[in-house]
C-alpha positions in Angstrom: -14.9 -45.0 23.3 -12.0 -43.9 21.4 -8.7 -42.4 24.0 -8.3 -38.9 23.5 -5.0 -38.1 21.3 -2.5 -35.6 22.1 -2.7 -32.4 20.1 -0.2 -31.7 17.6 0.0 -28.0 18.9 2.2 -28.9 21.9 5.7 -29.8 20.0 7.8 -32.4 21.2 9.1 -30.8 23.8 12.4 -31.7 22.6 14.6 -28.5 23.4 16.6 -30.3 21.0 14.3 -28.9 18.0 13.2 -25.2 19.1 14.9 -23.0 16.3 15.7 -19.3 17.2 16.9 -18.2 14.4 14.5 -19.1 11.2 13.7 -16.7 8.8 10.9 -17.4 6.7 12.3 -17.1 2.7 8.6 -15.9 2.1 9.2 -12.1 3.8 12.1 -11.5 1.5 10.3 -10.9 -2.0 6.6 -9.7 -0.8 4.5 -8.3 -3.9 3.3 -4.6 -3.9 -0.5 -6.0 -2.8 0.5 -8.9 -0.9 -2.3 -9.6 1.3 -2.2 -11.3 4.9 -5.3 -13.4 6.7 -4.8 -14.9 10.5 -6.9 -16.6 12.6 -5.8 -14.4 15.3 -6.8 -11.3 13.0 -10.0 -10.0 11.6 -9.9 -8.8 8.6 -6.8 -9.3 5.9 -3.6 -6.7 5.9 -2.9 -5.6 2.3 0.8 -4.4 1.0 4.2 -5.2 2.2 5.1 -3.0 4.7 1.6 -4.3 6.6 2.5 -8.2 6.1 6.1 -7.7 7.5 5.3 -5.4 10.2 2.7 -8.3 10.9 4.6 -11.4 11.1 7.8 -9.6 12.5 5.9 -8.5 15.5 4.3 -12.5 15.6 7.6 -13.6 15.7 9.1 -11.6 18.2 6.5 -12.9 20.9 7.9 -16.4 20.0 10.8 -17.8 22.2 11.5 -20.6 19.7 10.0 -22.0 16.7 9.4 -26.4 16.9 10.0 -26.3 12.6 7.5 -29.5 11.4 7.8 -28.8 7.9 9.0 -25.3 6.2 9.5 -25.5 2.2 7.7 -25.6 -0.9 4.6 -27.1 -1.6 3.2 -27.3 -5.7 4.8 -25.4 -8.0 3.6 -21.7 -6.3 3.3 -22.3 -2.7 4.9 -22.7 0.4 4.1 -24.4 3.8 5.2 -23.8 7.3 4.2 -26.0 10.1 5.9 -25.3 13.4 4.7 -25.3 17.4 5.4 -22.9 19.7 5.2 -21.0 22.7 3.2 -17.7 23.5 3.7 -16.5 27.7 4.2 -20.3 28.0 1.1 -21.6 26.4 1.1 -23.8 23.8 0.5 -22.7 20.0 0.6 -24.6 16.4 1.3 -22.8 13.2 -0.2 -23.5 10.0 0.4 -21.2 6.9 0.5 -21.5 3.7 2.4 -18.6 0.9 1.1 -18.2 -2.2 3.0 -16.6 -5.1 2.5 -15.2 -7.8 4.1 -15.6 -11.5 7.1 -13.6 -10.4 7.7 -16.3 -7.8 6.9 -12.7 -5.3 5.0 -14.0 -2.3 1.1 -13.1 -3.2 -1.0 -14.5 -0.1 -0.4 -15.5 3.1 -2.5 -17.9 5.3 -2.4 -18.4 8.7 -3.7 -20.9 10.9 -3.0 -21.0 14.8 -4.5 -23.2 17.4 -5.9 -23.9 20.3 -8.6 -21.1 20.2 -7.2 -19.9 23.8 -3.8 -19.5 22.5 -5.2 -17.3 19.5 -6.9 -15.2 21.3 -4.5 -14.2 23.6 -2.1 -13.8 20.7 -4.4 -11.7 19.0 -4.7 -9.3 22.6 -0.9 -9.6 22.7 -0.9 -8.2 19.5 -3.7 -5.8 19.3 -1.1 -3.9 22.8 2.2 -4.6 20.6 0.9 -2.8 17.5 -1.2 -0.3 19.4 -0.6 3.2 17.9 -0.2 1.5 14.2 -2.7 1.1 11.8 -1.9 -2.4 12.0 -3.6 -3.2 15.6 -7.3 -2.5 14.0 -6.9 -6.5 12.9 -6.4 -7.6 16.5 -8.0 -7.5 19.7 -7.6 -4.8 22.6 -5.2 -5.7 25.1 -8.0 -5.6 27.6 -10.5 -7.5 25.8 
């Protein structure tokens, strides 16, 4: 029988390597019908204003970001890989950016894990959009 392996979701815990202050490039230059898909969300979020209110609110339930690899991938895309904390439980980020011919950020992918980590990122953000037309992609706080 094979050991189990560690999963990559729960960093290094190197305080060392938890960034507070990254800015994903990506959110800058967002086209008009940019469209966001999570696997914390159902559904995908269509235009800019919806993709930014998105992954600002994401981001502001982070207390660090464990930055793997952020940067270009191909000639149109662009990768983040990064672990985290959400209320102290461990979460890994995967997401790739697609853009368009105008170099304007076209898709965005999102991967997160472990599944008990997404859903209570997905309740956490179903209560911190509640009221927008933005919480209809996550789950109800008491859910």
């Amino acid at each position: 029988m094979t050991p189990a392996s560690t999963p990559t979701y729960t960093g290094s815990g190197d305080p060392a390597r938890q960034r507070t202050d990254y800015h994903p490039v990506w959110l800058d230059d967002l086209a008009d019908d940019v469209t966001l898909e999570a696997s914390a969300m159902d559904g995908a979020a269509q235009g800019p204003d919806a993709v930014r209110s998105i992954i600002l609110a994401v981001k502001s339930l982070y207390p660090y970001q464990e930055i793997d690899y952020a940067g270009p991938y191909g000639d149109n895309d662009f990768i983040e890989v990064y672990t985290t904390e959400i209320q102290g439980e461990p979460l890994g980020v995967a997401g790739v950016v697609t853009r368009n011919a105008a170099g304007q950020t076209q898709h965005v992918v999102v991967n997160h894990r472990p599944r008990s980590s997404v859903l209570l990122l997905s309740r956490l953000m179903g209560s911190r959009l509640a009221g927008t037309p933005y919480s209809k992609y996550f789950l109800a706080s008491d859910t």
